[in-house]
Short mmCIF file of the C-alpha atoms (twelve columns), coordinates in Angstrom:
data_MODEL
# 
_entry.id   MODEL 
# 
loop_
_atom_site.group_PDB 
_atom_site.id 
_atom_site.type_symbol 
_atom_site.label_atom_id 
_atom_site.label_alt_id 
_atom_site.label_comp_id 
_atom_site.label_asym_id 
_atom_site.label_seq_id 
_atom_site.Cartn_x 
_atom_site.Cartn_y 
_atom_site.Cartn_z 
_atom_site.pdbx_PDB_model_num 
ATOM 1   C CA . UNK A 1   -32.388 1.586   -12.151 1 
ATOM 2   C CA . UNK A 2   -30.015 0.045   -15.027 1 
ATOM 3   C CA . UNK A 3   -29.370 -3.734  -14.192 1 
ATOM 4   C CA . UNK A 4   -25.719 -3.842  -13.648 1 
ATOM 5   C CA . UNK A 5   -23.966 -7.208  -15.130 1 
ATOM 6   C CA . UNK A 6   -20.655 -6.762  -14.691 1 
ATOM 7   C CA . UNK A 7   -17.993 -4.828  -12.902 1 
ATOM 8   C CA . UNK A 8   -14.410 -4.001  -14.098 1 
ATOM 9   C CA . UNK A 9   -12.529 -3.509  -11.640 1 
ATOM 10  C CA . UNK A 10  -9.462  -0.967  -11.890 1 
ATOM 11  C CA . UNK A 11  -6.559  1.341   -9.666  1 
ATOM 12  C CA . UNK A 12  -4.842  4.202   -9.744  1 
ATOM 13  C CA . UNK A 13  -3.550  6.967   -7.436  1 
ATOM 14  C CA . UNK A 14  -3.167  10.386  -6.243  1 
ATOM 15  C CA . UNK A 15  0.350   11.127  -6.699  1 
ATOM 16  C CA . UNK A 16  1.712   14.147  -4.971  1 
ATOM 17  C CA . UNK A 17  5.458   16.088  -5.128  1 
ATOM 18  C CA . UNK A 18  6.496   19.320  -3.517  1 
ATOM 19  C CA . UNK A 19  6.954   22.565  -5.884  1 
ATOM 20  C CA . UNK A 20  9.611   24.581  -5.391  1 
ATOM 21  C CA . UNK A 21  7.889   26.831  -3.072  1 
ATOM 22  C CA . UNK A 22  6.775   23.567  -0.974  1 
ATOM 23  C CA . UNK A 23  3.439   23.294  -2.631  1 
ATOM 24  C CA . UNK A 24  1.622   20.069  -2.816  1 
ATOM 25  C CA . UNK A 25  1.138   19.085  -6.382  1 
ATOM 26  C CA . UNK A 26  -0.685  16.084  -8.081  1 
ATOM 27  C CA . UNK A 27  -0.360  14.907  -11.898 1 
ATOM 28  C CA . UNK A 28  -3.815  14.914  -13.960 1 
ATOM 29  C CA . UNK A 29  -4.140  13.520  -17.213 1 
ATOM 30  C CA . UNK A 30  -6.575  14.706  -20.289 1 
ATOM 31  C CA . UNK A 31  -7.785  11.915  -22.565 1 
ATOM 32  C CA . UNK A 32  -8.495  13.021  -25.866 1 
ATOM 33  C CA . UNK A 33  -11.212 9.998   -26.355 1 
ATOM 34  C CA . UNK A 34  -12.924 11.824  -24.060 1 
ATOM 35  C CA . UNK A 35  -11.790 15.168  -23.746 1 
ATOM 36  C CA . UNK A 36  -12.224 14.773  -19.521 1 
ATOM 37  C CA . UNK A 37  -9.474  15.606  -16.781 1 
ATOM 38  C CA . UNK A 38  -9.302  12.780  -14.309 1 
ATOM 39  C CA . UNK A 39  -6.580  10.915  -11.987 1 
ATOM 40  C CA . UNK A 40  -4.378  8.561   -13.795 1 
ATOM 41  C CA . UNK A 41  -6.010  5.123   -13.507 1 
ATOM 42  C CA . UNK A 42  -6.245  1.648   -15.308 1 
ATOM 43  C CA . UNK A 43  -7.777  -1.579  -15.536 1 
ATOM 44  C CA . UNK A 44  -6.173  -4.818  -14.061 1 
ATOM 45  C CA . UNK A 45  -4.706  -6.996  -15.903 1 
ATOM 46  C CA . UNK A 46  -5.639  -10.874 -15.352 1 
ATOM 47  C CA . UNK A 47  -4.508  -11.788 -12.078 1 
ATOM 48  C CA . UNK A 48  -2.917  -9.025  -11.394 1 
ATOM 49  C CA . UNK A 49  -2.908  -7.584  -7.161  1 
ATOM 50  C CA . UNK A 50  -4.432  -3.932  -7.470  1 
ATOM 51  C CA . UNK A 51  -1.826  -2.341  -5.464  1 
ATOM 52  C CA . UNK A 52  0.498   -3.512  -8.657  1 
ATOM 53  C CA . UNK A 53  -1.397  -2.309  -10.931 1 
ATOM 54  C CA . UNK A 54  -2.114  1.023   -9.632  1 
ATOM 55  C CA . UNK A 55  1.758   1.553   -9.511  1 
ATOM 56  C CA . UNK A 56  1.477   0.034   -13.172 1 
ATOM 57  C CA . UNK A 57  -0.855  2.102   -14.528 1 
ATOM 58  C CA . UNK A 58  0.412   5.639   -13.007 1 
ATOM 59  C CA . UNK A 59  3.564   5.276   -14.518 1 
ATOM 60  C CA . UNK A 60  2.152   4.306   -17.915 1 
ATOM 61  C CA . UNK A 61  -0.052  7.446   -17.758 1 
ATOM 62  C CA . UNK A 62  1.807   10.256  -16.495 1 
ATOM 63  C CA . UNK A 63  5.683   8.456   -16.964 1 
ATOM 64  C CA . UNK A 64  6.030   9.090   -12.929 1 
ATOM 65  C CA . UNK A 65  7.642   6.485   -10.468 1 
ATOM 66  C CA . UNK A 66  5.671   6.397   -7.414  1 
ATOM 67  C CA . UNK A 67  5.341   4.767   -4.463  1 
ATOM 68  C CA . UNK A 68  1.800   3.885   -2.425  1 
ATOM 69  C CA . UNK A 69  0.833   5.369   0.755   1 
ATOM 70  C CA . UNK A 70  -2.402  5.932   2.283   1 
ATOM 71  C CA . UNK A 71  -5.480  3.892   1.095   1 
ATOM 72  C CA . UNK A 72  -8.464  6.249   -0.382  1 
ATOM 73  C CA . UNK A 73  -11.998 5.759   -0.988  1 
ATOM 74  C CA . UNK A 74  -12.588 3.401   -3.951  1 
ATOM 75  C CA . UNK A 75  -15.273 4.632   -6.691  1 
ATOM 76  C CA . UNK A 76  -17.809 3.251   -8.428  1 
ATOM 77  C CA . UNK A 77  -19.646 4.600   -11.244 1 
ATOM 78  C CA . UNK A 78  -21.265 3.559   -14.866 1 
ATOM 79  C CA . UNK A 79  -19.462 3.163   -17.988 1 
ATOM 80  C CA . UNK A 80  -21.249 4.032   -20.202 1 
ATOM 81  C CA . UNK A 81  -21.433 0.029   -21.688 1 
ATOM 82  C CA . UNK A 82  -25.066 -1.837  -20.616 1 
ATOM 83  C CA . UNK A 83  -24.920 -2.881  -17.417 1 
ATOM 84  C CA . UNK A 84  -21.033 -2.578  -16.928 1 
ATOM 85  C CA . UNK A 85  -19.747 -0.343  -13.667 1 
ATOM 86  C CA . UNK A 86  -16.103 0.818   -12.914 1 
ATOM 87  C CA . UNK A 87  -14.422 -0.073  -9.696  1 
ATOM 88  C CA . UNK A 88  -11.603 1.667   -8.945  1 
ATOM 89  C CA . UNK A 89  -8.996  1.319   -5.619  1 
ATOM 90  C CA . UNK A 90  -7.035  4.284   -4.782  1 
ATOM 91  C CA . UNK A 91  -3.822  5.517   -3.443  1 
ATOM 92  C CA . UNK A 92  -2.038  8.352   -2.197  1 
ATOM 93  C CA . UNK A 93  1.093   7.879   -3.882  1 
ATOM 94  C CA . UNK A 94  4.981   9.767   -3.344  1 
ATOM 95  C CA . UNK A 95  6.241   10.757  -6.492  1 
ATOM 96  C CA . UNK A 96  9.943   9.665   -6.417  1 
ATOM 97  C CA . UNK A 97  10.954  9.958   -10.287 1 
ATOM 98  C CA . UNK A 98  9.017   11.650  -13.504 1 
ATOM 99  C CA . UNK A 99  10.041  12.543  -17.003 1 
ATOM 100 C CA . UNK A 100 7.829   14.524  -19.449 1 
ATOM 101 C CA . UNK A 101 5.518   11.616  -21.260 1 
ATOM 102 C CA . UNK A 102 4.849   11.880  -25.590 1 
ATOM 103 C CA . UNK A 103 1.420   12.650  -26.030 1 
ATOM 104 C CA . UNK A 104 -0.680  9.762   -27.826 1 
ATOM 105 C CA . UNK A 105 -3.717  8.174   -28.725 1 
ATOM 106 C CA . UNK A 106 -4.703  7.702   -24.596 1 
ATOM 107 C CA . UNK A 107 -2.794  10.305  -22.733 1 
ATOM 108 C CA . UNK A 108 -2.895  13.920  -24.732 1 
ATOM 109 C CA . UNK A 109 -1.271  15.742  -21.316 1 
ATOM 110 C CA . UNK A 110 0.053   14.598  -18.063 1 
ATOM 111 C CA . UNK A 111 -0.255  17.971  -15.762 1 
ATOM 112 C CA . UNK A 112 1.536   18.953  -12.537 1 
ATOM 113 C CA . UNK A 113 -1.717  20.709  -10.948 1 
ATOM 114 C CA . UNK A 114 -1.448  22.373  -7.287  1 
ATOM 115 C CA . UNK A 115 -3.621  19.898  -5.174  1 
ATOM 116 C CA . UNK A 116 -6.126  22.485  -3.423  1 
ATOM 117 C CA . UNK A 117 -6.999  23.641  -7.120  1 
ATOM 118 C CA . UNK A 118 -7.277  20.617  -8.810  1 
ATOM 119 C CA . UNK A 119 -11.247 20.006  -8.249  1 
ATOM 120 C CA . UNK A 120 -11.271 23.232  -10.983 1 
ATOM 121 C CA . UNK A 121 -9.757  21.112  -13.619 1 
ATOM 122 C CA . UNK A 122 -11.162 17.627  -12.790 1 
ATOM 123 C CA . UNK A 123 -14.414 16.582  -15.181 1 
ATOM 124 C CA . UNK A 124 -16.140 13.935  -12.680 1 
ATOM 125 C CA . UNK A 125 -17.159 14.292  -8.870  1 
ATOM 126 C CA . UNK A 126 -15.715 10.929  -7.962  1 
ATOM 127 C CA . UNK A 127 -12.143 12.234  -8.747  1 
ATOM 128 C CA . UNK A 128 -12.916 15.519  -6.951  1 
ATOM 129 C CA . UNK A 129 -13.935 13.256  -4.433  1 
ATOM 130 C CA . UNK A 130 -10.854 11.116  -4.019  1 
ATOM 131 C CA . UNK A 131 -8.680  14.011  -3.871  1 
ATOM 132 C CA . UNK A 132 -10.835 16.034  -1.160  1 
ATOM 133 C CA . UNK A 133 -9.717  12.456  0.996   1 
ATOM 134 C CA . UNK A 134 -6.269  12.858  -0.062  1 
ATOM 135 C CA . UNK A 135 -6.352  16.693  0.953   1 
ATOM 136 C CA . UNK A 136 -7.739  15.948  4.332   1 
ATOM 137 C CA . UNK A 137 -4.597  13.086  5.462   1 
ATOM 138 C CA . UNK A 138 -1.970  15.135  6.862   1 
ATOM 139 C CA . UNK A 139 1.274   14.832  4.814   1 
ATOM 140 C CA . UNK A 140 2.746   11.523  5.353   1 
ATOM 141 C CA . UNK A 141 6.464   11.212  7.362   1 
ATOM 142 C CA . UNK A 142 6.951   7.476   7.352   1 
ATOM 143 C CA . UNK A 143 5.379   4.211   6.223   1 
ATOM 144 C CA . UNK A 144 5.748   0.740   8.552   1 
ATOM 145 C CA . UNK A 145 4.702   -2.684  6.851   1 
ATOM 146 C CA . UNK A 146 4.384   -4.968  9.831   1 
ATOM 147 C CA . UNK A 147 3.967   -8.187  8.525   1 
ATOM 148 C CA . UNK A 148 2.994   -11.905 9.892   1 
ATOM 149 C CA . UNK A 149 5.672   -14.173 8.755   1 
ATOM 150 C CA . UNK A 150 4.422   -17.058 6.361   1 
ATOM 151 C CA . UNK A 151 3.068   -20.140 6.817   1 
ATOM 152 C CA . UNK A 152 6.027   -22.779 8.951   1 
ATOM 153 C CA . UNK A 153 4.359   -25.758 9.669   1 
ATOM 154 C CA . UNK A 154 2.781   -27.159 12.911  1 
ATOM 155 C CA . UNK A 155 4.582   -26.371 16.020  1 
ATOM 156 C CA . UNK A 156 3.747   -29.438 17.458  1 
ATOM 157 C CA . UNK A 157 5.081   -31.802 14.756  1 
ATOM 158 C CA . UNK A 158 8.633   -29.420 14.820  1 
ATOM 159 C CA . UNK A 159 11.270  -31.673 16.841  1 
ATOM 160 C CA . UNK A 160 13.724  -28.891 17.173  1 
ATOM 161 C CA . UNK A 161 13.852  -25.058 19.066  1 
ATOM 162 C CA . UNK A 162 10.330  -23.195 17.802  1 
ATOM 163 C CA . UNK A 163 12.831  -20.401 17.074  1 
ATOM 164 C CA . UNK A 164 14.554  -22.340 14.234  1 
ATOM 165 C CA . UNK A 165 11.362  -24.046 12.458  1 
ATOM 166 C CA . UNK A 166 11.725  -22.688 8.553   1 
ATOM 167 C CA . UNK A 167 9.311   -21.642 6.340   1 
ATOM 168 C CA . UNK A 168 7.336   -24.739 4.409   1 
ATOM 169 C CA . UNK A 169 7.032   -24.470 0.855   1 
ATOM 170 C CA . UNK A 170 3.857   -22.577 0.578   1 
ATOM 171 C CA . UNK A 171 5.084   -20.227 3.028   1 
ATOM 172 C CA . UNK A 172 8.227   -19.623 0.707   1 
ATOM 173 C CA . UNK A 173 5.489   -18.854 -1.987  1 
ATOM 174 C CA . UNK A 174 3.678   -16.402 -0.049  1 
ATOM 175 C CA . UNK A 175 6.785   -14.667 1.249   1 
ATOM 176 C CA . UNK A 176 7.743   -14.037 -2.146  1 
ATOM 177 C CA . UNK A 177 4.242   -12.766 -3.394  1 
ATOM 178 C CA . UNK A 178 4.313   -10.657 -0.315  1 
ATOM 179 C CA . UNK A 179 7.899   -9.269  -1.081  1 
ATOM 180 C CA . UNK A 180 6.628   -8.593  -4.540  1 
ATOM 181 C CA . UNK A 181 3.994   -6.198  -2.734  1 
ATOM 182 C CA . UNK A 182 6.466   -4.791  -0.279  1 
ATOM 183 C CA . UNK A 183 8.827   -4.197  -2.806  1 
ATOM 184 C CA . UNK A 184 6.064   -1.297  -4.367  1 
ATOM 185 C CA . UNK A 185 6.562   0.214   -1.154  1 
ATOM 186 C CA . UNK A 186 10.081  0.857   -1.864  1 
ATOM 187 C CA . UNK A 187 11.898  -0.270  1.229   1 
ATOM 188 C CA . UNK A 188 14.561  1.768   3.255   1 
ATOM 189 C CA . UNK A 189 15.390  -1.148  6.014   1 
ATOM 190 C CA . UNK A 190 13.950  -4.421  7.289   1 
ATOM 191 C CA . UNK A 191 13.696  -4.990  11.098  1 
ATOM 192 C CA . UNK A 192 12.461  -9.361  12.067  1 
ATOM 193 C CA . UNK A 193 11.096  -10.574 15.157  1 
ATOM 194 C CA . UNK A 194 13.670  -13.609 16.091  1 
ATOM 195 C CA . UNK A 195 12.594  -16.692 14.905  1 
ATOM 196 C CA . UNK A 196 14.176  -18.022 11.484  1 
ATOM 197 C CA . UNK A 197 10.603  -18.193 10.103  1 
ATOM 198 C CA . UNK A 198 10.418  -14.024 10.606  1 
ATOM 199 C CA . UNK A 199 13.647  -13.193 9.098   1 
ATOM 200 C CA . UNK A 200 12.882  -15.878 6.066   1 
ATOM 201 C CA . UNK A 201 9.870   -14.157 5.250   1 
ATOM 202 C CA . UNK A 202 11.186  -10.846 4.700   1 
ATOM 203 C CA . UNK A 203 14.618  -11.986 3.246   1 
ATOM 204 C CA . UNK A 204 13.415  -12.127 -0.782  1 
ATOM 205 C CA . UNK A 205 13.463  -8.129  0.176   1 
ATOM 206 C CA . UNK A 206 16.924  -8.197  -0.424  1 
ATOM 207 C CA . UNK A 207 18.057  -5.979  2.154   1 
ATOM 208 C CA . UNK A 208 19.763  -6.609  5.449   1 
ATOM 209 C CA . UNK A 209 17.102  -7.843  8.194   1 
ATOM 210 C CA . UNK A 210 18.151  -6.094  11.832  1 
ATOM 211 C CA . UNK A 211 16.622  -8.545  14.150  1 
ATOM 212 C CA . UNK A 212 14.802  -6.822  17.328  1 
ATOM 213 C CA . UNK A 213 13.204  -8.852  20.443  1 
ATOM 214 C CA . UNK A 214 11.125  -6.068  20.831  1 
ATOM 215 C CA . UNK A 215 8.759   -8.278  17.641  1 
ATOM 216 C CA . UNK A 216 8.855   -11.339 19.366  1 
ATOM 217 C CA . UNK A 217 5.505   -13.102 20.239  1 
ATOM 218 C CA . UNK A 218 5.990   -12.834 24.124  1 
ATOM 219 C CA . UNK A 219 7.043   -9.567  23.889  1 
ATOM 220 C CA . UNK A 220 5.176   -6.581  25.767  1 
ATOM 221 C CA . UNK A 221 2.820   -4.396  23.425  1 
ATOM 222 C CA . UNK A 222 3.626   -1.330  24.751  1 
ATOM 223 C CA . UNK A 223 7.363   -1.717  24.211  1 
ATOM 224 C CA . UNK A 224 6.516   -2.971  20.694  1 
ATOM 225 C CA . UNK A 225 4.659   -0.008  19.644  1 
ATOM 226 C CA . UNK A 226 7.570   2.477   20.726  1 
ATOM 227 C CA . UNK A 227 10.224  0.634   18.864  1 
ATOM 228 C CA . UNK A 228 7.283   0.665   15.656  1 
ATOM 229 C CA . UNK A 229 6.684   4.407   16.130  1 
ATOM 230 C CA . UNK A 230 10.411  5.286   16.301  1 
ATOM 231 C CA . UNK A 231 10.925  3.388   13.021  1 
ATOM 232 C CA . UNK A 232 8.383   5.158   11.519  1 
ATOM 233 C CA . UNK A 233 9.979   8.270   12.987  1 
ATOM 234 C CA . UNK A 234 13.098  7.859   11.019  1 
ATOM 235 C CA . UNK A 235 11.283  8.389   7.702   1 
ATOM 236 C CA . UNK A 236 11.032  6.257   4.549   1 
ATOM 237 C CA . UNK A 237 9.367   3.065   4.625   1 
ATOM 238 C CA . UNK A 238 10.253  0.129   7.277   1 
ATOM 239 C CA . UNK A 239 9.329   -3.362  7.347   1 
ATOM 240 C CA . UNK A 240 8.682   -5.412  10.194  1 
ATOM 241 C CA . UNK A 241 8.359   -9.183  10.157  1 
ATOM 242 C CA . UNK A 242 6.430   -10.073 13.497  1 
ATOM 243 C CA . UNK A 243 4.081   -13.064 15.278  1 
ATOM 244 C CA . UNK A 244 0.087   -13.616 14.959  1 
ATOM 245 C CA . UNK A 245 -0.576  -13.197 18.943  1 
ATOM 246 C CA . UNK A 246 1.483   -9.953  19.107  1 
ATOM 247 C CA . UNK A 247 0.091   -7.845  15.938  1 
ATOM 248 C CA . UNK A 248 -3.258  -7.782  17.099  1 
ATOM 249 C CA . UNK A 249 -2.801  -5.853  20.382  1 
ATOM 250 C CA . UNK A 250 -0.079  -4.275  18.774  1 
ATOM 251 C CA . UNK A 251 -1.968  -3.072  16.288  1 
ATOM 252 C CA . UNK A 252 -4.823  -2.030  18.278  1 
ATOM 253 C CA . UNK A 253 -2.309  0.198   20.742  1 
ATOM 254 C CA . UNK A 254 -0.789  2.071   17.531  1 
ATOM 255 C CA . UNK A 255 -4.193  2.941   15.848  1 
ATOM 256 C CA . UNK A 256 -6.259  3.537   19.368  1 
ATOM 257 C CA . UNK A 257 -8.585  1.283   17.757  1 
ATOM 258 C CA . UNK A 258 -10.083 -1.706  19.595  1 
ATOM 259 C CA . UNK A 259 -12.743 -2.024  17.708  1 
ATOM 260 C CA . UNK A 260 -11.242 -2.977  14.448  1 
ATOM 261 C CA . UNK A 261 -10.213 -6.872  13.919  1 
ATOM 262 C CA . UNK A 262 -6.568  -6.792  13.497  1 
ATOM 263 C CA . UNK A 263 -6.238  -10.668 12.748  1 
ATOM 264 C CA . UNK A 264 -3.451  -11.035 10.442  1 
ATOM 265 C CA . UNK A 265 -3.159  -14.350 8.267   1 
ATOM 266 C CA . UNK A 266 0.193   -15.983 7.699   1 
ATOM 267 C CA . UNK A 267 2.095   -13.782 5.245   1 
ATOM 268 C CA . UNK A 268 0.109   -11.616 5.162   1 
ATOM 269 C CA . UNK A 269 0.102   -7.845  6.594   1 
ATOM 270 C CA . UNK A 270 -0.485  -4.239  7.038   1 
ATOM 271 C CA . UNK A 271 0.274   -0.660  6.493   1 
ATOM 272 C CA . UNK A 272 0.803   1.489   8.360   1 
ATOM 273 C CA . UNK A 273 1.093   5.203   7.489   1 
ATOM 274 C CA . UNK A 274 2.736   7.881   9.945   1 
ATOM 275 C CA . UNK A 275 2.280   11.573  10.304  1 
ATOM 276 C CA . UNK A 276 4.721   12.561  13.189  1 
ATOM 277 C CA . UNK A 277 4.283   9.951   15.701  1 
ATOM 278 C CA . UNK A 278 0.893   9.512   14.234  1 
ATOM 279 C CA . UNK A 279 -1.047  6.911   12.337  1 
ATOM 280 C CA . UNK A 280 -3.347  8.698   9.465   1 
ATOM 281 C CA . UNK A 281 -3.645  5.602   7.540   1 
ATOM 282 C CA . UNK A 282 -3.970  1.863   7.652   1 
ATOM 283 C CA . UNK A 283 -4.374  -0.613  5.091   1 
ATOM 284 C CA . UNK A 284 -4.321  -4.328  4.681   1 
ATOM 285 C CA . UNK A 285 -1.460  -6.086  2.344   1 
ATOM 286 C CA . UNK A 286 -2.111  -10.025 1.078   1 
ATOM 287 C CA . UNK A 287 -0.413  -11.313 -1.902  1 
ATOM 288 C CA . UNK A 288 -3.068  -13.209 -4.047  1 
ATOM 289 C CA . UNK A 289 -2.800  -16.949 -3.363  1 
ATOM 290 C CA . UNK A 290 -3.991  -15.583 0.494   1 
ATOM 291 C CA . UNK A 291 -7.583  -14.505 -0.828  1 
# 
């Protein structure tokens, strides 16, 4: 076996849109370096998150705007180089926007494909692969981030309410590394648990944050989850700002998974993706400086 010494790590995606006829279709490209079929994909760039750079390097490929969903299997296979492998993340990703892209020296042809044929046109197994997981999540109706707000200081050393401690500096730096993540996710509304430290960690969103008990850190799991589900329910993408001793049950109750450690560090989070009242797909979401 070849002795690997080094691993470049890239992302990409699996981006879908509905044909006329309400077919699911997903863009391939063909690189004339060499002459292969495969899912638009890149390489990081230094220091970049690889959620951002699969968005990145999708639209630089195939000229389409899309938005992440559901996590996929990552690959892993040889270059070619000695002793240099590719890693590459995944995503299922909505198509919201695409233009026809000039052909040049990396991209000859971006191609609409239908999805169920596009293992014919695909050179490698690993992309075949990928999109056999993407055929098998059922078609995604609404996307929750639920979030842990950032870092506030100690409670203890706060003189006034607990509800109205702030955000510390790092915690403003994390909030906005997260909202630089959440903001791939394109955003349709912003729901907070009470405190001020909640609602500041979502507010670099932009958008108006609708403040709902139902978050809170006391607050009963089971209502929780129904007020998540029917969020999800209304379609697009929601995010949630809620407290560390909630998410975990919380989490647990909306995935029917109690196995899984749901332990969510300060400004940091999860996604959540919805099929119906369903979760088909979860995935954790930490800016950089929380690794």
């Amino acid at each position: 076996m070849a002795e690997v010494n080094s691993v470049v790590r890239a992302a990409g995606g699996v981006v879908w849109r509905r044909s006329a006829d309400g077919t699911a279709e997903i863009v391939l490209v063909h690189r004339p370096r060499y002459n292969d079929w495969s899912l638009p994909k890149g390489k990081l760039d230094p220091g970049e998150h690889e959620l951002t750079a699969a968005v990145r390097e999708v639209f630089e490929e195939t000229s389409v705007e899309a938005v992440p969903q559901v996590r996929l299997p990552s690959v892993r296979y040889l270059t070619g180089e000695p002793g240099v492998e590719k890693s590459v993340d995944f995503w299922s990703m909505r198509a919201t926007a695409w233009a026809p892209r000039a052909a040049d020296h990396e991209i000859e042809e971006a191609r609409w494909v239908p999805a169920t044929g596009a293992h014919t046109l695909l050179s490698y197994a690993h992309d075949r692969g990928v999109v056999r997981a993407f055929l098998d999540v059922p078609p995604v109706t609404g996307v929750v981030a639920l979030v842990r707000h950032a870092k506030a200081g100690k409670r203890k050393e706060w003189t006034g309410p607990d509800a109205e401690r702030p955000l510390e500096a790092a915690g403003e730096r994390d909030a906005q590394g997260l909202s630089g993540l959440l903001t791939l996710l394109r955003p349709d509304r912003v729901v907070s648990a009470t405190p001020l430290r909640c609602r500041q960690t979502v507010e670099p969103l932009g958008l108006p944050v609708v403040v709902d008990p139902a978050f809170d850190e006391l607050a009963a799991v089971e209502p929780a989850a129904e007020a998540l589900s029917a969020l999800a329910l209304q379609g697009g993408t929601t995010v949630v700002c809620s407290q560390g001793k909630l998410m975990p049950p919380l989490l647990s109750a909306l995935t029917h998974r109690a196995d899984v450690n749901f332990h969510t560090r300060k400004g940091a989070g999860w996604v959540l993706c919805f099929a119906g009242g369903r979760v088909v797909g979860r995935d954790r979401l930490a800016p950089l400086t929380l690794r």
